[in-house]
C-alpha positions in Angstrom: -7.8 21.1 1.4 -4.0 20.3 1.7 -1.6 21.5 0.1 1.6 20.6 1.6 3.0 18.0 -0.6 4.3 14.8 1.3 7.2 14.2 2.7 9.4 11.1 2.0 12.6 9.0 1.8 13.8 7.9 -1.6 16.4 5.3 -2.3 17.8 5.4 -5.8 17.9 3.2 -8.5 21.5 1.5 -9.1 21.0 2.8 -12.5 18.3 4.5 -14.4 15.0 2.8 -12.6 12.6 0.5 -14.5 10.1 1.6 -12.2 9.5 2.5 -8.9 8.4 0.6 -5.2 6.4 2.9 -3.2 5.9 1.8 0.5 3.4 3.4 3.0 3.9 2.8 6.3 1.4 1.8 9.1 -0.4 4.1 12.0 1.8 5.9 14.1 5.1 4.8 11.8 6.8 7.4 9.8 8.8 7.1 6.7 11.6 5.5 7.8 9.7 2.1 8.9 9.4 0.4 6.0 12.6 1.7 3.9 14.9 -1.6 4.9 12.2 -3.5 3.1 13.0 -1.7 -0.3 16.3 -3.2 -0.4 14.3 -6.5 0.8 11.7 -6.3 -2.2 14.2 -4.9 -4.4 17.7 -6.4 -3.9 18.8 -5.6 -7.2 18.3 -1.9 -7.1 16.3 -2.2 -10.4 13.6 0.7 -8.9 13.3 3.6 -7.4 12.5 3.3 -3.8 10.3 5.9 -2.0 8.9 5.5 1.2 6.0 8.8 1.8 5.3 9.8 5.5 1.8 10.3 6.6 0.3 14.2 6.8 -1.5 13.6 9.9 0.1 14.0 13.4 -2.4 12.5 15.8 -2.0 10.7 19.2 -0.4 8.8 20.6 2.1 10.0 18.4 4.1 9.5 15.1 2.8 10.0 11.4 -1.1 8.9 10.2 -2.6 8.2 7.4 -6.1 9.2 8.6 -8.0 9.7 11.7 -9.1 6.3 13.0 -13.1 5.7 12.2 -13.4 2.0 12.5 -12.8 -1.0 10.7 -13.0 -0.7 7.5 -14.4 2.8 8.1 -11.3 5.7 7.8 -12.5 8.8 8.8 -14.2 10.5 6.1 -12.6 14.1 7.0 -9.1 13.2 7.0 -9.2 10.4 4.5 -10.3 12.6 1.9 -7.7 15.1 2.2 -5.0 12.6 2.4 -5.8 10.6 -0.9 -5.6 13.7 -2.6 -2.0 15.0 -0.9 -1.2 11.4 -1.9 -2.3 11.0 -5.1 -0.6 13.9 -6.0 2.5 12.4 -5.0 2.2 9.4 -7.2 0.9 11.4 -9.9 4.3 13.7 -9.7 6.8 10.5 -9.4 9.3 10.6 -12.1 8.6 6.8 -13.4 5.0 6.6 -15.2 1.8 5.2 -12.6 1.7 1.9 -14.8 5.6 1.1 -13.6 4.9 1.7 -10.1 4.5 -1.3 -7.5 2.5 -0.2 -4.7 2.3 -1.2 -1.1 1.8 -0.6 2.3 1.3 -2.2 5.8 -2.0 -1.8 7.9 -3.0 2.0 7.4 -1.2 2.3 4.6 -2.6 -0.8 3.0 -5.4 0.8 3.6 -4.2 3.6 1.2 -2.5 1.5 -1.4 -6.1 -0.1 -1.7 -7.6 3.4 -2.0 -4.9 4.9 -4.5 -4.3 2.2 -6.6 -7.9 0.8 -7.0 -9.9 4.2 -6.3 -12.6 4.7 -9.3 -10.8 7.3 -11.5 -7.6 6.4 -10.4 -5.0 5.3 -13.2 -3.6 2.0 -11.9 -0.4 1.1 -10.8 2.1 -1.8 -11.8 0.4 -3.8 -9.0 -0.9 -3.6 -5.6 0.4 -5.3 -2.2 -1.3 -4.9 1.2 -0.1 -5.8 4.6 -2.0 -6.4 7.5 -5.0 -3.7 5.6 -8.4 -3.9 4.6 -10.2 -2.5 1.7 -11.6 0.9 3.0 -15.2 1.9 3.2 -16.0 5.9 3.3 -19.1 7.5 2.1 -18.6 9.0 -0.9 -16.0 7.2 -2.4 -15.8 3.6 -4.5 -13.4 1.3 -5.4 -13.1 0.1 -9.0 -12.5 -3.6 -9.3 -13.0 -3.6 -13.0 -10.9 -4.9 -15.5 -8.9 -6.6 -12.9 -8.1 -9.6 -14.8 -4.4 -11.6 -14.8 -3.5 -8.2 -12.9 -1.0 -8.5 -9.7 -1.9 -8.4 -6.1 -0.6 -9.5 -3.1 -1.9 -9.8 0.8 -0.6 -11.2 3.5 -2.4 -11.3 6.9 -1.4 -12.7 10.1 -3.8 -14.6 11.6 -3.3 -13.8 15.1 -3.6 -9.9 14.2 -5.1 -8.4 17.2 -5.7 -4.8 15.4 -7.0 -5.9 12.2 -8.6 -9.3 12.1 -7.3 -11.3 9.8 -11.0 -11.8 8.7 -10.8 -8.2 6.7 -7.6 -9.7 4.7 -9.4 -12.7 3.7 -12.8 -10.3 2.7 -9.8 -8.8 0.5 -8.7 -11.5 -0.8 -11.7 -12.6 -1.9 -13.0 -9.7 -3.4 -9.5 -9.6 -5.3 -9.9 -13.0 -7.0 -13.3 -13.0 -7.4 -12.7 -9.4 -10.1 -10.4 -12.2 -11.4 -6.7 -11.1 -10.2 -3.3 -12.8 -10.3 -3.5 -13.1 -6.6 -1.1 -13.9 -3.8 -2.5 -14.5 -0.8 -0.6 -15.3 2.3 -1.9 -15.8 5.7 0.6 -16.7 8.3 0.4 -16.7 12.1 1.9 -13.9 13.4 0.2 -10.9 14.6 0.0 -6.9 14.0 3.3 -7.7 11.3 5.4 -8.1 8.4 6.2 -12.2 8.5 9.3 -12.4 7.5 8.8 -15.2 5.8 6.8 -14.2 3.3 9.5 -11.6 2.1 10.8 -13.9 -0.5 7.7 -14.3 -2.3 7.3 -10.8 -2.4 10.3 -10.2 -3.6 9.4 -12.2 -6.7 6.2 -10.3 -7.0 7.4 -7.0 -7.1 10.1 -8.4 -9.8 7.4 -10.0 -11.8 4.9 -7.1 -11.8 8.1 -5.0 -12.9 9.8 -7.4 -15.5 
């Protein structure tokens, strides 16, 4: 099991935070990738920023969420250990799970699918995956109960040449069809954060935070 608890970057609140942004960042990315984007999503300083770094070191390098198994399939021995190192981390954040926007591009989609939808799992203030797909491992479910009026967000590019932008729309999909205030973008660009969907998710994260 592990035990070492995450490591991260946090960028503070201008004042006392109404809630939080939490950001994982894709395969072979560490902490620092995404961290411009909380000023992006949050220009007002209104949350606290943290940006975890993946427990895994795995080739060719940088920080992983999990072992790769296939798409949608995260390796069952790694994945396992992680949601729980991660989980652990959101449950521990200073600003209550129900305040807490959380996102993620490509693996760590992946992740904010598993940690904020995960049966048993309390939910967060909304969910936003890049470039991800909703994971499939033996053993564990996602709960897409009671997901009605509540806030999500996907974009996909549709020229993605790592994950299909098929597995974004299969997200989508099952997303609206639990009945969720969804934002879907699909743009073409490929393996990527389109910059110009930033804008829109500004207002998202400002919305699921109001």
């Amino acid at each position: 099991m592990m035990t070492e608890p995450l490591r991260f970057l946090e960028r503070p609140a201008g004042s006392a935070p109404e809630g939080a942004l939490v950001l994982f960042h894709g395969r072979g990315a560490d902490e620092r990738d995404l961290f411009p984007l909380l000023d992006a999503l949050d220009p007002e300083r209104r949350l606290l920023g943290i940006t975890p770094r993946g427990p895994l070191s795995l080739p060719p390098g940088g920080a992983h969420w999990y072992r790769l198994g296939g798409i949608p399939t995260p390796d069952t021995e790694t994945f396992f250990p992680t949601f729980e190192a991660a989980a652990a981390f959101l449950d521990a954040l200073p600003v209550p799970i129900e305040r807490v926007v959380l996102g993620g591009f490509s693996q760590g989609a992946v992740m904010s699918w598993a940690l904020g939808l995960g049966t048993g799992r309390p939910r967060p203030a909304a969910i936003m995956a890049l470039s991800g797909f909703m994971p499939e491992v033996e053993g564990f479910e996602l709960d897409l109960s009671g997901l009605d009026h509540y806030p999500i967000a996907i974009a996909h590019g549709s020229h993605d040449p790592i994950i299909p932008v098929k597995f974004g729309r299969a997200a989508a999909e099952r997303a609206a069809a639990a009945g969720a205030d969804l934002l879907w973008r699909e743009t073409p660009v490929p393996h990527t954060i389109d910059p110009s969907i930033v804008p829109e998710l500004q207002a998202f994260v400002a919305a699921a935070t109001a």
